[in-house]
N, C-alpha and C positions, 0 to 999 in steps of 0.2 A: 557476264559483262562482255560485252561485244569487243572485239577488236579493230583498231584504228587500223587505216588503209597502210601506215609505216606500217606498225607491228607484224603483218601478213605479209609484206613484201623482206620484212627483215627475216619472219618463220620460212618461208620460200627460197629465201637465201641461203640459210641456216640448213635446211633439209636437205638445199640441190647441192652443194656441200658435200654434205655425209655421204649420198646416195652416188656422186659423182666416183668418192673412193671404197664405195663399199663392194663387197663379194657377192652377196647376197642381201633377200629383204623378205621379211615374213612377216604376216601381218593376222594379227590375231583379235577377237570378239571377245571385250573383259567382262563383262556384265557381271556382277554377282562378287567382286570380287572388292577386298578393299583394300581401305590405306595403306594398312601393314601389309596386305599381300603385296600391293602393287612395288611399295619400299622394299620387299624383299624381290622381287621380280627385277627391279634395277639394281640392286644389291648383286644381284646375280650376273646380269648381264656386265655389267662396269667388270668385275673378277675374270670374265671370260671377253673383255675387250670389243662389247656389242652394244651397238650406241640404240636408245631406247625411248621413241618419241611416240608422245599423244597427240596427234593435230586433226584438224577438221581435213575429213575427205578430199574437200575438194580445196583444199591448200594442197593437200600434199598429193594431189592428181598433176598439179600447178607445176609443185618442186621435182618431178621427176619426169616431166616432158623434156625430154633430149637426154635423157640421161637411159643407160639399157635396162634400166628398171619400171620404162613408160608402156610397158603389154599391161601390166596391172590394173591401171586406170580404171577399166571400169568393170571392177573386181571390188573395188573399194565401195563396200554398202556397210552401213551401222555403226557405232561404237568400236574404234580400232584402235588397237597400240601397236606403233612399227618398230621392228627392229632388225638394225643394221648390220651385218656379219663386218668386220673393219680387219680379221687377220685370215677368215678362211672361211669359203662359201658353206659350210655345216657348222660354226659355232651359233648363229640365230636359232635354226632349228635344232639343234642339241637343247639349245636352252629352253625354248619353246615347248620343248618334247620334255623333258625333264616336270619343267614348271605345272604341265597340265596333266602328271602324273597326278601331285598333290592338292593341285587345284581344278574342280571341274569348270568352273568358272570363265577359265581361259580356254578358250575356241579358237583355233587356229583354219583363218577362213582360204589365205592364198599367199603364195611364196613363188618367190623367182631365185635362180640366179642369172640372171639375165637372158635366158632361153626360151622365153616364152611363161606366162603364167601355168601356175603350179597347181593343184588343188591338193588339200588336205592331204586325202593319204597318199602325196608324195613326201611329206616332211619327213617319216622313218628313214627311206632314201637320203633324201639329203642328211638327214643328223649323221647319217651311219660316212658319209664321204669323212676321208682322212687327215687330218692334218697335214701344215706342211710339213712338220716333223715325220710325223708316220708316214709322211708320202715319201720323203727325201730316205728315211730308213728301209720301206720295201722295195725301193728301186735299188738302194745299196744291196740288197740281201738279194736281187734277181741277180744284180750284173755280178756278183762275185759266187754265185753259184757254178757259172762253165768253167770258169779260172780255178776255182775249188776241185773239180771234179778231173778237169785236167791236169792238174799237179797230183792227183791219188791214184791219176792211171800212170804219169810219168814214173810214181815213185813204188808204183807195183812191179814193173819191169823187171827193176834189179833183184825186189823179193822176189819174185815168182824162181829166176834165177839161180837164187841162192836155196832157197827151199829144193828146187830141181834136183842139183848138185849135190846138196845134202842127203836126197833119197839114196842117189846112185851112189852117193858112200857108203851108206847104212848097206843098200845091196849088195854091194862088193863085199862089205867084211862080213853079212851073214854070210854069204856063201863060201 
């Protein structure tokens, strides 16, 4: 059934939207795949906070002109499902990567995080980027690395010290 000129401009709306607050966007070739897969593919994405749209190409070339995900454009050929990273530029391609473990179906044709278009085998890259958690954690774990290291030389001083002292007693009373 075709779409009315509102309904396009309301999906256009709807998409420049998401894509305005999104991290990332990957866009993947479903072919082969069905119902159930696709409900458990949004299943997925919704759990990991990745908004998951099917629209005509060239809607969604439409919805993301001005927004930093407009390199893609004309990347967008065939049968595609898009989907939005919404807390951190590798939850799409995590999920993406996950998903086409189990399903061949799912083709992953081209991904941004707003840096220019992506191809394929950039997504293990991106999947592998951090969390903000895991990001916020290895930087806590660098910066208290010096302050660690210098409080176990501060606190070697007095042993070395004591240990010193302690020789030259042992030496004194053997002799």
């Amino acid at each position: 059934m075709a779409l009315k000129l509102d309904d396009k401009k309301r999906i256009i709306e709807e998409v420049s939207a998401i894509a305005a607050d999104a991290y990332s966007v990957v866009a993947a070739e479903y072919r082969g795949l069905t119902v159930e897969d696709m409900t458990n593919l949004r299943r997925q994405a919704r759990e990991a906070n990745v908004q998951v749209r099917v629209i005509k190409n060239t809607l969604a070339r439409r919805a993301l002109q001005g927004t930093q995900f407009e390199d893609i454009g004309s990347e967008l050929v065939g049968p595609l499902v898009y989907a939005f990273s919404m807390e951190d530029p590798g939850s799409a391609a995590r999920i993406y990567k996950n998903f086409a473990k189990e399903n061949s179906g799912l083709v992953v044709k081209v991904l941004t995080i707003g840096n220019g278009a992506m191809g394929a085998d950039q997504l293990d890259s991106v999947a592998s980027l951090p969390t903000y958690d895991e990001a916020i954690s290895k930087l806590m774990f660098v910066m208290k690395a010096p302050v660690e290291k210098l409080a176990k030389t501060l606190n070697e001083v007095p042993g070395k010290l004591v240990r010193t002292v302690a020789a030259i007693k042992d030496a004194k009373e053997a002799a």
